[in-house]
KEKE-210546 format. One line per 8 residues: number of its first residue (from 0); for each residue x, y, z of C-alpha. Coordinates in steps of 0.25 Angstrom, whole numbers, always signed. Example, Ala and Ser with C-alpha at 12.3 -4.5 7.8 and 13.67 -1.06 7.14 Angstrom:
<atoms>
0 = +49:-18:+31; +55:-4:+29
</atoms>
This chain:
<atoms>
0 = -14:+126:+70; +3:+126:+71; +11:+120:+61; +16:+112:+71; +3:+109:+78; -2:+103:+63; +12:+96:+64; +9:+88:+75
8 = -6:+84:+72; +0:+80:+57; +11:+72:+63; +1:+66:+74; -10:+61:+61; +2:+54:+55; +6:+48:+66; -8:+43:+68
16 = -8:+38:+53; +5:+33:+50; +6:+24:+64; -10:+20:+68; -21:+23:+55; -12:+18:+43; -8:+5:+50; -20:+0:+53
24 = -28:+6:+42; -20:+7:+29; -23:-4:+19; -12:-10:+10; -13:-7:-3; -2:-16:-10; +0:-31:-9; +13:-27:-12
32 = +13:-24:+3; +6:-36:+7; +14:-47:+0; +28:-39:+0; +30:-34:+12; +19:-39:+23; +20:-53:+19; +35:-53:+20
40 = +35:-46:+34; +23:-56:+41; +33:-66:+34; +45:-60:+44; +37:-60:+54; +26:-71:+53; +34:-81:+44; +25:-80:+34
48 = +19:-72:+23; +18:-71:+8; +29:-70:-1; +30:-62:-15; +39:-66:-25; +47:-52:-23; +51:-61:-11; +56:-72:-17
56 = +71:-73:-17; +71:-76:-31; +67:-59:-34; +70:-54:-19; +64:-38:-22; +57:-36:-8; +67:-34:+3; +64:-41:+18
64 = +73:-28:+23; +63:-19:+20; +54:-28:+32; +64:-32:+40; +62:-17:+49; +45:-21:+49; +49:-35:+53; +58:-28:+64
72 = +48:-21:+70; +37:-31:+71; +46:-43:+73; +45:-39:+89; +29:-38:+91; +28:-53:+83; +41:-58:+95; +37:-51:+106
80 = +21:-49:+104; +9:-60:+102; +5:-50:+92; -6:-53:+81; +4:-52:+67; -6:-42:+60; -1:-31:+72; +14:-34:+61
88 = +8:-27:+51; +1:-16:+60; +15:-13:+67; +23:-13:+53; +12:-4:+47; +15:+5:+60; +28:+6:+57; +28:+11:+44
96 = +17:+23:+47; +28:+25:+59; +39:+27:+50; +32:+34:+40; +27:+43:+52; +41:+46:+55; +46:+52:+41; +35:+58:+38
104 = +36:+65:+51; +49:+67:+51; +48:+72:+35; +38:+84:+40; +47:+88:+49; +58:+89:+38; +47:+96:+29; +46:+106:+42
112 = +60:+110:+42; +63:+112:+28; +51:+117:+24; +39:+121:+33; +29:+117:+44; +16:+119:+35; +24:+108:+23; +26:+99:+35
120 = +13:+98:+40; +8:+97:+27; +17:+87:+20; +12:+79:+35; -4:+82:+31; -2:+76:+17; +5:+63:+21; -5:+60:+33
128 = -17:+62:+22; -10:+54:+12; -17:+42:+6; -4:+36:+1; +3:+36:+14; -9:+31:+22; -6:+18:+18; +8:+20:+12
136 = +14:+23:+23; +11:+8:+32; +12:+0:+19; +24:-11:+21; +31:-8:+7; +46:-1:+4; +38:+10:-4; +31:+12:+8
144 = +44:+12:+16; +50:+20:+6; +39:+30:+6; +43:+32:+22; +58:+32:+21; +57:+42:+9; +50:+52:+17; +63:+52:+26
152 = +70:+54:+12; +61:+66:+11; +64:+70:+23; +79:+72:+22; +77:+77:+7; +70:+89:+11; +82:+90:+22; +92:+90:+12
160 = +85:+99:+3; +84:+108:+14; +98:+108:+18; +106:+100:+8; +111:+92:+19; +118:+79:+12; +115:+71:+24; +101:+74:+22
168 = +102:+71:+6; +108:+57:+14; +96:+54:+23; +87:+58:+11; +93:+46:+4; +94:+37:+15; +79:+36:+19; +78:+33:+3
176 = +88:+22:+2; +81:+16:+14; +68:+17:+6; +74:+11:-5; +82:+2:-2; +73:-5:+10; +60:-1:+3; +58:+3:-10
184 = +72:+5:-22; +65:+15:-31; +63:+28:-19; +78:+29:-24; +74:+36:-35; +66:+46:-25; +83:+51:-19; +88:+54:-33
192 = +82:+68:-35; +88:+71:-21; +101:+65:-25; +102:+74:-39; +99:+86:-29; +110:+83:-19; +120:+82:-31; +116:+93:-38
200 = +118:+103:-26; +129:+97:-17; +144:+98:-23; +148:+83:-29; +157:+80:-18; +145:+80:-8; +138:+73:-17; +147:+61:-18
208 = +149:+62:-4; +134:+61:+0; +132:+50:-12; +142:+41:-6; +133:+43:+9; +121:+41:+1; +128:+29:-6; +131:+21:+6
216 = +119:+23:+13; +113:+16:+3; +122:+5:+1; +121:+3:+17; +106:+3:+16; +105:-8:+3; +116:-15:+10; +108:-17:+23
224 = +94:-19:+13; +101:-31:+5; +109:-37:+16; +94:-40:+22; +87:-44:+10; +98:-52:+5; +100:-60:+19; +83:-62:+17
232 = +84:-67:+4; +97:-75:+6; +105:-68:-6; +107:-53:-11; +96:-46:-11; +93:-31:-16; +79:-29:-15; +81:-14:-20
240 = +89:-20:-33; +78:-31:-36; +66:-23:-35; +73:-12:-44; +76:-25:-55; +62:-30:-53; +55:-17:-55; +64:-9:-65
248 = +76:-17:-72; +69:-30:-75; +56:-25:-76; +46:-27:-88; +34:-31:-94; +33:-47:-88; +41:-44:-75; +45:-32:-65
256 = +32:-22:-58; +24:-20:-70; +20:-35:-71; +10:-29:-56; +2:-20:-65; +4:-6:-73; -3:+6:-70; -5:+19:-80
264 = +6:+31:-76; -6:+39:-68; -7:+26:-59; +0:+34:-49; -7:+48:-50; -20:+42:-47; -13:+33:-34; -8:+49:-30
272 = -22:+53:-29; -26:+42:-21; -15:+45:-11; -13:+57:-11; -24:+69:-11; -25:+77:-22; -21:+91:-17; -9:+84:-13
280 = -5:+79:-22; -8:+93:-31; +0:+99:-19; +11:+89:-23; +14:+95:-35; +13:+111:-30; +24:+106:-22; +34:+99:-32
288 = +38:+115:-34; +43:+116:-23; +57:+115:-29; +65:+113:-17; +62:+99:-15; +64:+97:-31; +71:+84:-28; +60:+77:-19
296 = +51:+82:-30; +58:+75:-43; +59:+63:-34; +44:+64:-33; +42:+66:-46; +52:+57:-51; +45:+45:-43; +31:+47:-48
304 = +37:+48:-63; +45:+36:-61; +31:+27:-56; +22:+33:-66; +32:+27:-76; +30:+13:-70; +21:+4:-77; +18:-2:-63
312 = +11:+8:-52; +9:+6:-38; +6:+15:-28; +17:+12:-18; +26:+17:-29; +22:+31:-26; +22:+31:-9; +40:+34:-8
320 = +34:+49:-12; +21:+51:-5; +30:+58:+6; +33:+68:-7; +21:+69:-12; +15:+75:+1; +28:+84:+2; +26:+89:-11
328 = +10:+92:-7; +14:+99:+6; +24:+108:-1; +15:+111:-13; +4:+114:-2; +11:+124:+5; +16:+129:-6; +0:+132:-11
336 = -3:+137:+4; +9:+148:+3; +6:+154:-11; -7:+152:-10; -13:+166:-11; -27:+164:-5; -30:+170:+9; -27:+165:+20
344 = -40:+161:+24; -42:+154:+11; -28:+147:+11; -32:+140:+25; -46:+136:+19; -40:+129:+6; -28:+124:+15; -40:+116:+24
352 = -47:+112:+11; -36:+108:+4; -30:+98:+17; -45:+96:+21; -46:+89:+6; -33:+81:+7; -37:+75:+20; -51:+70:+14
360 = -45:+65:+3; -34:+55:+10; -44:+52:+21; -53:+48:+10; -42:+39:+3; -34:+34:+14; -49:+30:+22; -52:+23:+9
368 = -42:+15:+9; -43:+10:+22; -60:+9:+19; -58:+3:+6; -45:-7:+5; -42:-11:+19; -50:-23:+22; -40:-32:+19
376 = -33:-28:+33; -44:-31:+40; -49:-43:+36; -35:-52:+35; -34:-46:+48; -46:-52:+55; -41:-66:+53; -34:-61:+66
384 = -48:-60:+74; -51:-73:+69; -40:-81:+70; -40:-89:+83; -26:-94:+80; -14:-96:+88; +1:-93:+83; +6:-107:+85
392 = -4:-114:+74; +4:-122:+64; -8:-121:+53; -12:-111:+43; -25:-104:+39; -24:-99:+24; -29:-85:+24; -32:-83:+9
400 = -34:-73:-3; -38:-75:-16; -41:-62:-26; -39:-52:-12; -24:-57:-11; -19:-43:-12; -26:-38:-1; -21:-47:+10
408 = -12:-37:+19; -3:-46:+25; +0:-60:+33; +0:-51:+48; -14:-53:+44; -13:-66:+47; -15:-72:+61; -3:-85:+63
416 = -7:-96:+55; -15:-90:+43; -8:-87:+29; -13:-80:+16; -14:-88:+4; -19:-87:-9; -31:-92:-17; -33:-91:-32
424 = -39:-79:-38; -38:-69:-47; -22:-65:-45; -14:-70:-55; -3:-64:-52; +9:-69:-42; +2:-71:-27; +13:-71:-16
432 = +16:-85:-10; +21:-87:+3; +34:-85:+13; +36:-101:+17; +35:-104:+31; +44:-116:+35; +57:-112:+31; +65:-101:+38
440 = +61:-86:+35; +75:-84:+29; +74:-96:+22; +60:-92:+16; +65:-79:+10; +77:-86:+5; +68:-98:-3; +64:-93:-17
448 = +48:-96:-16; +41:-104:-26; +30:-99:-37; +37:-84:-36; +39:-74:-49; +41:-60:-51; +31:-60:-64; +18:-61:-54
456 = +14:-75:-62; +5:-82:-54; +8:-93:-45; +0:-103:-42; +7:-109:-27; +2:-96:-22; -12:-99:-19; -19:-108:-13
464 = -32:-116:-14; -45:-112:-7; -47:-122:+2; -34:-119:+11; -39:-107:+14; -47:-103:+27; -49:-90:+27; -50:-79:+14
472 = -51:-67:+11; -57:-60:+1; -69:-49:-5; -82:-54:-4; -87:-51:-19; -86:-62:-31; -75:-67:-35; -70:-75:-49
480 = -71:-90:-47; -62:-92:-58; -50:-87:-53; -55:-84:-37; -54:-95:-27; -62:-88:-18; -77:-83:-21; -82:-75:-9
488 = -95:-73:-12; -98:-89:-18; -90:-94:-3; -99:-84:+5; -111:-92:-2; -107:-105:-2; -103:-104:+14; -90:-109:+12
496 = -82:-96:+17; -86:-86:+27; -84:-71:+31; -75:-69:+43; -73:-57:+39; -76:-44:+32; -72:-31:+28; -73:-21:+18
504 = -66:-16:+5; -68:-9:-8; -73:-15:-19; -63:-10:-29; -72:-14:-41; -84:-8:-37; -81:+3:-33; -76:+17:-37
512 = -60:+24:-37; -66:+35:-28; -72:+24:-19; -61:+17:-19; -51:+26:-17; -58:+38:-7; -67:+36:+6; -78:+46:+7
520 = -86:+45:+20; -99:+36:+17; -108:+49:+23; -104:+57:+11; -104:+44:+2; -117:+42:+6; -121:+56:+3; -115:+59:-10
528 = -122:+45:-16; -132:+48:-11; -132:+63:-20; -124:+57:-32; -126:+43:-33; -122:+42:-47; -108:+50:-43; -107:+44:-30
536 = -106:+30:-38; -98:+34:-49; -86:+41:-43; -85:+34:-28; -93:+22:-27; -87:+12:-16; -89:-2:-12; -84:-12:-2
544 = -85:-27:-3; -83:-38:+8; -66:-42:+9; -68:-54:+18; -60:-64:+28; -67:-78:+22; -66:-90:+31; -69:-104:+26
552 = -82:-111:+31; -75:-123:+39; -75:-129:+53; -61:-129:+52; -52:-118:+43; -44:-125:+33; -30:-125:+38; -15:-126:+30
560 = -5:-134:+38; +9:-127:+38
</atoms>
């Protein structure tokens, strides 16, 4: 098969992926996304949602600019349409595999011209079987953003560093303020290795002239950035600055990230081999030698030294370089194809093997994702099928979570007229409260809300108690009645709740890191516990448990009057 024939069935997978398989099928693997971003969006569109503290005026670090272009796009299908609200959170996720589609499209062409077809097509092959950027890729966070808009940087960077072309060095930039700035300040850091480039080899005049560009298109960028988030939050707002004091100046011991959790420096090795398979990311390596791109390389390098030395680890740290990860693979691969010595026969049998292996190995880990941690999707989501309410009810149903409140996905979930709430368990950490509903939205972003901290102390106004509640949702195993509110199994007994609904998800605690992590086909399962038993049970054992939609046992649901 032509290069350009494998070109075109590439680009027509990730199409496939980015626009139709991840929407509907990625899970999402950060509360962070839920609470800051979804809950804030259904809250432009819906009029309400919950709110976190970064949202309170009082710390003001998450920027309603960074919506405003999702609210944009789906504002017309809630005016125009009698669309069911949960199709918000399908289209948005569309549009971020649609954007993603486009740069990374756009990037292996670049990678075409500036180095070859067969790096192209394999940079293409190694971002469709990418586990990372299966679900990166839709995920409504500014890393994610960034992660998009900084293959666009790459883009231009290889450009530049092909021609030396300042307006390219400019475009390079560009794509990066937008990341940082609208998304995510520390992808900065990922443009200073280009930067010490273009100074080192341009005369200083040029240098000072494509600064000053470079300057004022930032300035026109955060200008625009903090006009928006100030009129929202009714005084000055710089998003970028705040989260840069919270996270960095003014962090320490009782205040700032690390207050989340701490993770040892190999946290993000082990997250790599999750998302990535392991030839490519040996492949990775083999390609930081190729010393032409020496800039995106020390940037890469530079960001994976700089989050290893962070006490607090999360894997969205990690996604703005995915794109050069899988760059560095591609070259390192090629780089092996050419001087390899083998004959040719041999080099197209271990070329299959080896892509053969790498597309096994991200099936397995993006299909146990979707097998293992999606139910949550589906099962808010079926309050749709079972709601046989109207838009113009004036009363409430609470929706509620307990111990699984980091697990709900969003309020488009919600048919009209339901709302989450939380009952007590557990979390004794900082839940998010809620938007309020009968002032004007402006209004409501403007009012500092009640019970808020930016120590994660817990607040008692944030839950409520069991009997408001009609319906819950929560795993079917035993829970601990002294800090529970909800006991599945003791309310399934005593007939006071029943399932609606049920789906499936992985018992974390029962069951193994290869289980949890890789899906093997229950055909082999079956075979090799069947042939080592003892193996079978120490290295993959897997188990599922029940993850429920509950409804109260009453002739009529209990209601809360707004």
């Amino acid at each position: 098969m032509t290069c350009k024939k494998v070109s075109f069935l590439l680009v027509t997978i990730l199409f496939a992926s980015r626009i139709f398989l991840q929407p509907k099928y990625s899970l999402i693997s950060d509360c962070d996304e839920t609470f800051n971003y979804w809950e804030p969006l259904n809250f432009l569109v819906r009029g309400f949602g919950k709110q976190t503290w970064e949202y309170s005026p009082e710390y003001s670090i998450r920027s309603w600019a960074f919506l405003l272009p999702f609210y944009a796009i789906i504002y017309p299908f809630n005016m125009f349409t009698e669309m069911e609200s949960l199709w918000n959170f399908y289209i948005t996720r569309i549009t971020l595999g649609l954007l993603s589609f486009i740069f990374e499209v756009q990037l292996h062409n670049e990678i075409k011209k500036s180095m070859s077809h067969r790096v192209a097509n394999i940079w293409l092959l190694f971002q469709i079987f990418n586990p990372g950027y299966f679900h990166a890729s839709v995920e409504l966070l500014p890393s994610s953003v960034a992660m998009i808009l900084y293959v666009g940087s790459i883009k231009y960077a290889l450009r530049y560093l092909s021609t030396n072309k300042s307006s390219s060095f400019t475009m390079s930039l560009t794509f990066n303020f937008i990341a940082g700035i609208l998304g995510w300040p520390f992808v900065l850091v990922l443009s200073l290795p280009l930067c010490a480039h273009y100074v080192f080899y341009n005369p200083m005049i040029v240098s000072i002239r494509t600064a000053f560009d470079c300057m004022l298109m930032l300035l026109s960028i955060s200008a625009v950035v903090i006009g928006i988030d100030s009129m929202f939050y009714g005084k000055f707002a710089s998003v970028s600055w705040n989260i840069l004091f919270y996270n960095v100046l003014n962090a320490d011991e009782n205040s700032g990230p690390n207050i989340f959790g701490v993770e040892p420096w190999y946290y993000y090795l082990l997250n790599l081999l999750l998302n990535f398979p392991l030839p490519v990311l040996i492949f990775s390596v083999v390609g930081l030698t190729h010393t032409r791109l020496a800039p995106l390389w020390i940037s890469y390098i530079m960001w994976m030294t700089i989050f290893i030395m962070q006490p607090h680890k999360e894997e969205r740290f990690l996604y703005p370089i995915y794109g050069l990860i899988s760059l560095s693979a591609a070259i390192g691969f090629s780089k092996i194809l050419t001087f390899s010595k083998l004959f040719k026969i041999l080099k197209k049998i271990l070329k299959s093997i080896i892509i053969l292996g790498i597309i096994i190995q991200a099936s397995s880990r993006i299909i146990a994702l979707i097998v293992n941690y999606t139910a949550p999707l589906d099962t808010f989501a079926e309050l749709y099928n079972i709601s046989p309410r109207g838009t113009d009810s004036i009363e409430l149903i609470n929706v509620c979570a307990g111990r699984e409140w980091y697990h709900f996905p969003s309020s488009f979930h919600l048919p009209n007229g339901y709302r989450l709430q939380f009952i007590k368990s557990g979390f004794d950490g900082l839940l998010p409260g809620n938007f309020p509903e009968s002032i004007p939205l402006l209004e409501t972003i403007r009012t500092i809300p009640e019970g808020m901290n930016n120590l994660n102390k817990f607040d008692s106004g944030k839950i409520v108690e069991l009997d408001e509640c009609t319906y819950i949702v929560d795993m079917v195993d035993d829970a601990n009645e002294e800090v529970d509110a909800f006991n599945p199994i003791e309310e399934i007994q005593n007939q006071k709740w029943n399932r609606v609904f049920c789906n499936q998800i992985i018992d974390v605690d029962h069951s193994k890191i290869l289980g949890r992590a890789f899906y093997i086909p229950p055909v082999i399962a079956d075979f090799i516990n069947k042939h080592f038993p003892s193996l079978w049970n120490r290295m993959y054992g897997v188990q599922f448990t029940d993850y429920c939609l509950f409804e109260r046992v009453e002739n009529t649901p209990r209601k809360t009057d707004i």
